[in-house]
LUMVEXLO-224864 format. One record per atom (N, C-alpha, C): residue in one letter; z, y, x; atom name; residue number from 1. Coordinates in steps of 0.02 Angstrom, whole numbers. Layout:
N
+--------+--------+--------+--------+-------+-----+
| residu |      w |      v |      u | atome | num |
+--------+--------+--------+--------+-------+-----+
|      A |      Z |      Y |      X |    CA | NUM |
...
+--------+--------+--------+--------+-------+-----+
//
This chain:
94
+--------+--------+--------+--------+-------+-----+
| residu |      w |      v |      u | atome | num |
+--------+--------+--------+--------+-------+-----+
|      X |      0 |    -58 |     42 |     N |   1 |
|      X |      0 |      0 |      0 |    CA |   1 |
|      X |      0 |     62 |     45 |     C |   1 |
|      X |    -44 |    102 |     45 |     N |   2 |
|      X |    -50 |    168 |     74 |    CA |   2 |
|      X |    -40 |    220 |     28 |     C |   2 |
|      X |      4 |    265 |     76 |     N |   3 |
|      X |     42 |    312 |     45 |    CA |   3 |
|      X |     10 |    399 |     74 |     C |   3 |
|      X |    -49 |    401 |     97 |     N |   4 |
|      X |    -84 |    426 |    128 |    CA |   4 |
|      X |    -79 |    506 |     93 |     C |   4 |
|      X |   -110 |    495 |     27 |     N |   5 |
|      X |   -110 |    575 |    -30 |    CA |   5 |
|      X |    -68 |    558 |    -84 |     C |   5 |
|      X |    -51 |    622 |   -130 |     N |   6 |
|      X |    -16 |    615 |   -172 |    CA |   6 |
|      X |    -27 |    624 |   -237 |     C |   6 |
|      X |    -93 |    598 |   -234 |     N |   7 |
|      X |   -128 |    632 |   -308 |    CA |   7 |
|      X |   -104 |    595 |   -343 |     C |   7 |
|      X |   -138 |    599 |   -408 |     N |   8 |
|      X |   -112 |    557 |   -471 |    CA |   8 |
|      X |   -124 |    484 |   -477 |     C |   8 |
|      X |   -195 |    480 |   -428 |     N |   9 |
|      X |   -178 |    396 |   -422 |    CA |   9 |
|      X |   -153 |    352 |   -347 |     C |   9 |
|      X |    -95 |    397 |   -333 |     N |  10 |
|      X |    -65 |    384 |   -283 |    CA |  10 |
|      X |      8 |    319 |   -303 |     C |  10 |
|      X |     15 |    293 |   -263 |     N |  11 |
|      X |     62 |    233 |   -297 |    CA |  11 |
|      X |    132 |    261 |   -319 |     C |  11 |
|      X |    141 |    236 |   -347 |     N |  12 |
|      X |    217 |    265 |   -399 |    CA |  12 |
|      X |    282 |    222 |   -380 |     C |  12 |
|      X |    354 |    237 |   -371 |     N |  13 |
|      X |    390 |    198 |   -323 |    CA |  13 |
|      X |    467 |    212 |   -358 |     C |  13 |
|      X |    481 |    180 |   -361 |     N |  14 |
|      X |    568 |    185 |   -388 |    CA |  14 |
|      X |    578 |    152 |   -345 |     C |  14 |
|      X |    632 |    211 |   -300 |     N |  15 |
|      X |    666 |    193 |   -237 |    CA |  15 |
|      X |    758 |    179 |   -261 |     C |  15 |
|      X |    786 |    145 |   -240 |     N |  16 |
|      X |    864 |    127 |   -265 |    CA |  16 |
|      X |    911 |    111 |   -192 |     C |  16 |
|      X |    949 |    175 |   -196 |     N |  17 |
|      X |    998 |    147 |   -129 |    CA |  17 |
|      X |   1051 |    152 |   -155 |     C |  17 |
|      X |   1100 |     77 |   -136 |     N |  18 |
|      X |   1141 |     64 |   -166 |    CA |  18 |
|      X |   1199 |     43 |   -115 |     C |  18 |
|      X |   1180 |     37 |    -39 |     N |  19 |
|      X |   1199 |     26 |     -1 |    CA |  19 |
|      X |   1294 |     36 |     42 |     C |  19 |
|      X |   1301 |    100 |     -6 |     N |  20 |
|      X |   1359 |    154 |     11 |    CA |  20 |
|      X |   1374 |    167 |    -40 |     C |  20 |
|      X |   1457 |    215 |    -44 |     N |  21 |
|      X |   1460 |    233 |   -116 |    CA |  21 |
|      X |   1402 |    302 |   -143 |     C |  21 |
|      X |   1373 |    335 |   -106 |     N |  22 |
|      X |   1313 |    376 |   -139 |    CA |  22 |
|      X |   1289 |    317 |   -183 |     C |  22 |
|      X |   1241 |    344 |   -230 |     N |  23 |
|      X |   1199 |    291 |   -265 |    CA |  23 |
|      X |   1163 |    337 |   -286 |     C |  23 |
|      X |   1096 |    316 |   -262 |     N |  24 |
|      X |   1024 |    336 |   -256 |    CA |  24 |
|      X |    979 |    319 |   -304 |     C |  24 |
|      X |    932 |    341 |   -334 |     N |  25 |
|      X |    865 |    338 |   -385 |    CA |  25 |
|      X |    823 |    395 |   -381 |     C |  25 |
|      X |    775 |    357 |   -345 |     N |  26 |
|      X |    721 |    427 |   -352 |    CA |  26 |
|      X |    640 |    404 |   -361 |     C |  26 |
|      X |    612 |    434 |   -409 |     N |  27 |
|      X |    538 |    410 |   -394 |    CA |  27 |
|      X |    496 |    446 |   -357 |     C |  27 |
|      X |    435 |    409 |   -346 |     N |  28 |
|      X |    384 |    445 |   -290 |    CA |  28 |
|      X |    333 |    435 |   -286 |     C |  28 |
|      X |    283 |    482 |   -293 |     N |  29 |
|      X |    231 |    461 |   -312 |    CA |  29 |
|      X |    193 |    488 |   -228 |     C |  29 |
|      X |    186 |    450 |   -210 |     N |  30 |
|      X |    133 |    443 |   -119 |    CA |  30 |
|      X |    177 |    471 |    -77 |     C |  30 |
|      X |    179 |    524 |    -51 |     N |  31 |
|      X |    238 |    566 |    -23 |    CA |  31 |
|      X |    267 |    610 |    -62 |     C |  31 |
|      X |    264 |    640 |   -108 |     N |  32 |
|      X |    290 |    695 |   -158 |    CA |  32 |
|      X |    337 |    652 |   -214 |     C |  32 |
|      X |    411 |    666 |   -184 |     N |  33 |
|      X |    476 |    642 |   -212 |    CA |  33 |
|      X |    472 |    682 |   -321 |     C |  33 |
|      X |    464 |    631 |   -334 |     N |  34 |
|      X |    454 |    676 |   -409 |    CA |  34 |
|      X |    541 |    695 |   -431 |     C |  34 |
|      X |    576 |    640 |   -431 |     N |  35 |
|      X |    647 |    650 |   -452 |    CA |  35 |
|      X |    691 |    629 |   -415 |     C |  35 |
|      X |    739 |    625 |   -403 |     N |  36 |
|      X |    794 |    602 |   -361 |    CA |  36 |
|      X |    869 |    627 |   -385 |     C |  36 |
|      X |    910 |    582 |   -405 |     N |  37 |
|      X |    977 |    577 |   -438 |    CA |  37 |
|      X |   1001 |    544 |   -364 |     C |  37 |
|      X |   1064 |    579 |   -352 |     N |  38 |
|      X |   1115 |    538 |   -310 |    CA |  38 |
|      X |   1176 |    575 |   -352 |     C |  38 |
|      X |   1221 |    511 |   -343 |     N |  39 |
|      X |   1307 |    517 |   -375 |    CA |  39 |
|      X |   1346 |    486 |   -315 |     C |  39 |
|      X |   1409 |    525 |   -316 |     N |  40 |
|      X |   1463 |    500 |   -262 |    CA |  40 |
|      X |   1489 |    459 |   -321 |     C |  40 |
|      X |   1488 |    380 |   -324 |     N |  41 |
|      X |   1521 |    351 |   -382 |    CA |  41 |
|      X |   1561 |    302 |   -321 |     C |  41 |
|      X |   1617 |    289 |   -313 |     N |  42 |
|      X |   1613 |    237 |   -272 |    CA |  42 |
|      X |   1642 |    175 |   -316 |     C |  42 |
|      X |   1635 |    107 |   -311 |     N |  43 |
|      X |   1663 |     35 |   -349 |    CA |  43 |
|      X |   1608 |     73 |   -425 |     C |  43 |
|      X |   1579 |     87 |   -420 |     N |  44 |
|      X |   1541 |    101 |   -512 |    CA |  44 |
|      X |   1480 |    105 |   -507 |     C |  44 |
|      X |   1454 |     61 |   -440 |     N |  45 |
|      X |   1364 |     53 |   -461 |    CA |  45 |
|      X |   1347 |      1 |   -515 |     C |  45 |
|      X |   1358 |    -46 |   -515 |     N |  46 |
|      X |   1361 |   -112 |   -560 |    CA |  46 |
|      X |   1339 |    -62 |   -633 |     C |  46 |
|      X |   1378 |    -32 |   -662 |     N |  47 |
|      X |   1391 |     16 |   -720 |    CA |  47 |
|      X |   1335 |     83 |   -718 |     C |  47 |
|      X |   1318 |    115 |   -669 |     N |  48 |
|      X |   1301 |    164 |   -671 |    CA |  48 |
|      X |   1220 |    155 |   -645 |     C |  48 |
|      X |   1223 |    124 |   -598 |     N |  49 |
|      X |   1134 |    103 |   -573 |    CA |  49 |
|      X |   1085 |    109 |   -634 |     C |  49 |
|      X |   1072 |     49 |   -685 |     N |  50 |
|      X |   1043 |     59 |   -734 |    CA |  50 |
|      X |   1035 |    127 |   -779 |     C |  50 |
|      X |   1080 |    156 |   -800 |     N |  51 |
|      X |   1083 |    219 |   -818 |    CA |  51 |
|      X |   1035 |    247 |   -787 |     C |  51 |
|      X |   1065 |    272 |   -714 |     N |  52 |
|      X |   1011 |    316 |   -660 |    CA |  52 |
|      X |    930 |    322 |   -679 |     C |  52 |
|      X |    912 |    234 |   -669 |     N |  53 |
|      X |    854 |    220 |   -666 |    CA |  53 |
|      X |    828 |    233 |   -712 |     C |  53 |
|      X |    834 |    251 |   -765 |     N |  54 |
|      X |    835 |    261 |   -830 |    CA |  54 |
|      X |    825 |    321 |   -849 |     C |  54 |
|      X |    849 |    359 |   -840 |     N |  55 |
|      X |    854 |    444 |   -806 |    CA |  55 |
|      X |    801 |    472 |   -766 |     C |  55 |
|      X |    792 |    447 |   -704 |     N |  56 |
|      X |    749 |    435 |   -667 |    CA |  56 |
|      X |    675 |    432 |   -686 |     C |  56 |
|      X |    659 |    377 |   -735 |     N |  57 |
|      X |    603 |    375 |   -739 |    CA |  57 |
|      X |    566 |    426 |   -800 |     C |  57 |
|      X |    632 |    440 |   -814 |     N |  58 |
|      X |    614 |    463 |   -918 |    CA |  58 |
|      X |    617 |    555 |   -883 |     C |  58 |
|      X |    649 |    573 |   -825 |     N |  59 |
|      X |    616 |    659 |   -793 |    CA |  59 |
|      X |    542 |    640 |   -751 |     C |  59 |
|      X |    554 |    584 |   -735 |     N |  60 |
|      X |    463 |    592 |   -703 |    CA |  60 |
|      X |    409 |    575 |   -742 |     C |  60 |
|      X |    431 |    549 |   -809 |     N |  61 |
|      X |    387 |    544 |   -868 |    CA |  61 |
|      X |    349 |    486 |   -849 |     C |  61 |
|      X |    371 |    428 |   -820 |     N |  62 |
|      X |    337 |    382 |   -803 |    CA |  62 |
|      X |    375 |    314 |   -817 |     C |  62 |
|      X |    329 |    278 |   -839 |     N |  63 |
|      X |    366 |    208 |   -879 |    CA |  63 |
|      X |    370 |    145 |   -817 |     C |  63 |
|      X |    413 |     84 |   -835 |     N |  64 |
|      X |    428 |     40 |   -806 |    CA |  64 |
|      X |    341 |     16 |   -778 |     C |  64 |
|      X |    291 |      3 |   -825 |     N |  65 |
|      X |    244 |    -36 |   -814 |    CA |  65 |
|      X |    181 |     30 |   -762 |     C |  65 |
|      X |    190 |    100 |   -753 |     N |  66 |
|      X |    156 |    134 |   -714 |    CA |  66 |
|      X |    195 |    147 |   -639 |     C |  66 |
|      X |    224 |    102 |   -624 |     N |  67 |
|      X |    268 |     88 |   -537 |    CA |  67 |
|      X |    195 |     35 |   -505 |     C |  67 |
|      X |    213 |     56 |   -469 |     N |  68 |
|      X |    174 |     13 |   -413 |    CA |  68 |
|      X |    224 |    -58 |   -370 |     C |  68 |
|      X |    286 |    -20 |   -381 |     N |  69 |
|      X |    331 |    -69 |   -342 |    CA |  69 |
|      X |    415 |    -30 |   -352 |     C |  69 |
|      X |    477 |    -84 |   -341 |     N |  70 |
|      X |    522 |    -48 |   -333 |    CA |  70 |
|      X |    533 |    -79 |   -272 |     C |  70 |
|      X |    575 |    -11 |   -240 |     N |  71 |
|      X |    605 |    -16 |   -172 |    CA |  71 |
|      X |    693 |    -20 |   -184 |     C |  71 |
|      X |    721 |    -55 |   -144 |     N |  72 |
|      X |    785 |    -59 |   -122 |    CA |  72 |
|      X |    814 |    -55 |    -53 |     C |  72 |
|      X |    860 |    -22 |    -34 |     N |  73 |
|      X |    865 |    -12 |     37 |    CA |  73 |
|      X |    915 |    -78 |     39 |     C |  73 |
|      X |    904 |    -87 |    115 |     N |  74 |
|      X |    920 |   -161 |    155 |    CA |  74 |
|      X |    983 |   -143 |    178 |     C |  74 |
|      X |   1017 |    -91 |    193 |     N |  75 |
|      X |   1083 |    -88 |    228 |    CA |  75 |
|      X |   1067 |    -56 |    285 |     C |  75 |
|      X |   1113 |    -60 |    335 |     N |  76 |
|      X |   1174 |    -93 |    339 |    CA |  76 |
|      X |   1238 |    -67 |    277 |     C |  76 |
|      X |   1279 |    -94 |    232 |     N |  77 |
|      X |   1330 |    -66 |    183 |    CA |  77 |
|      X |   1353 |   -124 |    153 |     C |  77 |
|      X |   1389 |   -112 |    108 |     N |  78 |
|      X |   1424 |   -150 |     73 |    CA |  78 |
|      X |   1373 |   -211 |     55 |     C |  78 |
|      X |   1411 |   -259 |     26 |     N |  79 |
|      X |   1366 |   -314 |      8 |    CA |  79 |
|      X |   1348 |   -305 |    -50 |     C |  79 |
|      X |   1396 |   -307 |    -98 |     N |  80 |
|      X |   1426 |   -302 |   -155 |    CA |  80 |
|      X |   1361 |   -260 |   -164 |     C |  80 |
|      X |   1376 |   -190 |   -154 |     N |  81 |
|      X |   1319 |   -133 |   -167 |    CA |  81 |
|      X |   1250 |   -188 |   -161 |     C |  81 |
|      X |   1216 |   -198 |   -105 |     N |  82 |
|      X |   1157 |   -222 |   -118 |    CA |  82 |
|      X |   1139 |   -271 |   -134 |     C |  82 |
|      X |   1171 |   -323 |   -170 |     N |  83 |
|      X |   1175 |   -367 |   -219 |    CA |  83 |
|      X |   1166 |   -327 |   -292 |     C |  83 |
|      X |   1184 |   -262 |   -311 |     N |  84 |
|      X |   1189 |   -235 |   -383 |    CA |  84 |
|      X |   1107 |   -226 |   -368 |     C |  84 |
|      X |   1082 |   -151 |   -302 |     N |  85 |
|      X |   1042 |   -136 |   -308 |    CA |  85 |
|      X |    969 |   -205 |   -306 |     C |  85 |
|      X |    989 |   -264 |   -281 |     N |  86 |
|      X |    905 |   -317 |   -292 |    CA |  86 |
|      X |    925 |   -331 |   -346 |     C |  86 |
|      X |    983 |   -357 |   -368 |     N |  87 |
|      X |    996 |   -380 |   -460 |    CA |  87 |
|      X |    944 |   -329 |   -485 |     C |  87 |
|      X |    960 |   -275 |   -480 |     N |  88 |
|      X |    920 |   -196 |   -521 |    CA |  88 |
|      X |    875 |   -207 |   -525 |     C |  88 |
|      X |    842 |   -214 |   -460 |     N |  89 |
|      X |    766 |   -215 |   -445 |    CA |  89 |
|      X |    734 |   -282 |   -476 |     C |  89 |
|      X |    771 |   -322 |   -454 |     N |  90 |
|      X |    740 |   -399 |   -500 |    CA |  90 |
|      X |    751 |   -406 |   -575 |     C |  90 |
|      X |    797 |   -379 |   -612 |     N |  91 |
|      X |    806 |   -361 |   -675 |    CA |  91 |
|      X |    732 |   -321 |   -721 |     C |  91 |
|      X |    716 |   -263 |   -670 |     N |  92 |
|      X |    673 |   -190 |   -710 |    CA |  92 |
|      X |    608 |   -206 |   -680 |     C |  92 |
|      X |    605 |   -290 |   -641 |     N |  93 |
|      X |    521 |   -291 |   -633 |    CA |  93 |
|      X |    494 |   -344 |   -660 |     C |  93 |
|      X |    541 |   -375 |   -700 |     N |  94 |
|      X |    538 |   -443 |   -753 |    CA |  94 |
|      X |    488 |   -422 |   -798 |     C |  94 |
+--------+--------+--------+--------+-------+-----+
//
């Protein structure tokens, strides 16, 4: 996937870092960040992730099935955390 321009048919990306207590959601369409939510939640991603994403996609006006892919960051952090964030990701690409 090349991320080269950012036009409109540039790939679309729900990014999720879940890694730390920040908790991250942002979409992106090529290089141009359309939205981005971060919360200092700490022990309340499990609860709050979904929400985000949700949020997230409904200010960039873009639906589950116009992503190209979701991203999750790898760590280094909690486990716990990136266990919620691939649950997420494997959950919202079913």
């Amino acid at each position: 996937m090349s991320l080269r321009n950012s036009g409109e048919n540039s790939p679309k990306v729900l990014a999720l870092e879940t890694s730390t207590a920040l908790l991250g959601a942002a979409v992106v369409r090529g290089r141009e960040v359309l939205v981005e939510i971060i919360l200092n939640t700490p022990n309340q991603g499990s609860s709050v992730l979904l929400p985000m994403c949700v949020e997230a996609l409904e200010r960039a006006e873009i639906s589950l099935n116009d992503l190209s892919c979701i991203a999750v960051s790898k760590g280094p952090g909690s486990f716990t955390g990136l266990r919620i964030g691939v649950a997420t990701a494997q959950g919202l690409a079913v």
